[in-house]
C-alpha positions in Angstrom: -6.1 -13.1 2.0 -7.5 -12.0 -1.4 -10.4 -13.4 -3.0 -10.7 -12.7 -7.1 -14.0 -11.9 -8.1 -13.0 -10.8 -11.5 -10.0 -10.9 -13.5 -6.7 -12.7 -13.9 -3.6 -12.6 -11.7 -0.3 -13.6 -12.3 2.3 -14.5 -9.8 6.1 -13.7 -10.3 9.0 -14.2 -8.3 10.3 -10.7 -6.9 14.2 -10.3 -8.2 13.8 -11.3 -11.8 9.6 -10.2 -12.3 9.7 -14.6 -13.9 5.9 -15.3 -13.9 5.3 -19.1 -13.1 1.5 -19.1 -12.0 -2.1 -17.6 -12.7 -5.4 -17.6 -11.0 -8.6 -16.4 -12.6 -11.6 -15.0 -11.1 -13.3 -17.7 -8.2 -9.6 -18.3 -6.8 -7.7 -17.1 -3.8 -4.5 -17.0 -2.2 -2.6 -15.3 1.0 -3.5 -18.2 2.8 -0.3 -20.0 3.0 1.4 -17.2 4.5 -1.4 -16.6 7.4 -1.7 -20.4 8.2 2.2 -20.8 7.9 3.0 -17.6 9.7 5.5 -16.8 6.7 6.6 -13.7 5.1 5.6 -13.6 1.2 7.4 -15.0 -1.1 5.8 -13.8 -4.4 4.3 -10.8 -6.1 0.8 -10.6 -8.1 0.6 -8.6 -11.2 -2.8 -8.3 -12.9 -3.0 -9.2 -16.3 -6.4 -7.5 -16.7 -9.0 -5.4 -14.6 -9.3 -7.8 -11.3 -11.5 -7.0 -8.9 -10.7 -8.7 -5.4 -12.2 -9.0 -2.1 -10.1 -9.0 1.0 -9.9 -10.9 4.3 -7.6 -9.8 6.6 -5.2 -12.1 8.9 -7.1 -10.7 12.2 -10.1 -11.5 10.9 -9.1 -14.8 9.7 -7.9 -16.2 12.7 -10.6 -14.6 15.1 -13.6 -15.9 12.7 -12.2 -19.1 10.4 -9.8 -20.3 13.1 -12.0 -20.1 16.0 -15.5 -20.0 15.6 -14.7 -22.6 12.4 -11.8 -25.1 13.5 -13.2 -28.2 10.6 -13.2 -25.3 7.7 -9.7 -24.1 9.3 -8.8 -27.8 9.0 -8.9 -28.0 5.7 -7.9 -25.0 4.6 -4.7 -25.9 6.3 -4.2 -29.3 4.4 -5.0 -27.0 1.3 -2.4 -24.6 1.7 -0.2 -27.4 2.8 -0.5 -28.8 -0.8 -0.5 -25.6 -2.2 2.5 -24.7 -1.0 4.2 -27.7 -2.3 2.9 -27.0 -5.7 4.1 -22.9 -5.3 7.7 -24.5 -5.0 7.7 -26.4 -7.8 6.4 -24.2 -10.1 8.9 -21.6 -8.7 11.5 -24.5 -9.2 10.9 -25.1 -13.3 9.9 -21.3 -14.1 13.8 -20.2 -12.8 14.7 -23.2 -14.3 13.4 -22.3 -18.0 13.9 -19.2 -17.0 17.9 -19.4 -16.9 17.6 -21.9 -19.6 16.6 -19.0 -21.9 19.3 -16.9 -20.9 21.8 -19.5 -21.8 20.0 -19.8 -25.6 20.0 -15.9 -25.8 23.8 -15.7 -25.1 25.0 -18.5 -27.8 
C-alpha cells in the first residue's frame, strides 16, 4: 500500500500506457488489491517528484486487520467503492481512448 506524501501519480492501464486517473499528495492506494486478495490491475507513473511511504500487505493485515478490525471495516467499504469507481474510469478512458483512434484514422 502506498501513501503519497508529495507529488502527483497517474494511473494507466498496462497494454496501451491510457491514463484514466490521478492522485495528489495526501492519497493512497494498493488497498483494493490487499483487502480483495487481487493481482493489480493498473500501473502508476509519476507526473512529478512523488515521495511515498509504504505499508506492506504483512504488516497490514497483522496490525490494521487485527489489532484494528472497526478502521479495517471501513477501509473495506472504501475500497469496495473504490473499486467500483477504478472500473468505470477504466471503462470511459478505453472508451475515449478507441474513440480517438477511430478520428485519427478518418
Amino acid at each position: 500500500m502506498f501513501f503519497i506524501t508529495k507529488g502527483r501519480v497517474s494511473f494507466v492501464i498496462e497494454k496501451k500506457q491510457i491514463p484514466f486517473k490521478d492522485m495528489l499528495e495526501g492519497g493512497y492506494f494498493g488497498e483494493i488489491d490487499i483487502i480483495f486478495k487481487r493481482t493489480r490491475s493498473f500501473s502508476t507513473r509519476s507526473a512529478v517528484d512523488t515521495d511515498f511511504l509504504t505499508l506492506s500487505k504483512t504488516i497490514f493485515e497483522e496490525v490494521v486487520v487485527n489489532d484494528y478490525p472497526e478502521v479495517y471495516e471501513e477501509m473495506y467499504l472504501v475500497a469496495y467503492e473504490r473499486l467500483k469507481r477504478l472500473k468505470e474510469a477504466k471503462k470511459r478512458a478505453i472508451k475515449e481512448f478507441r474513440e480517438w483512434q477511430d478520428d485519427q484514422k478518418d
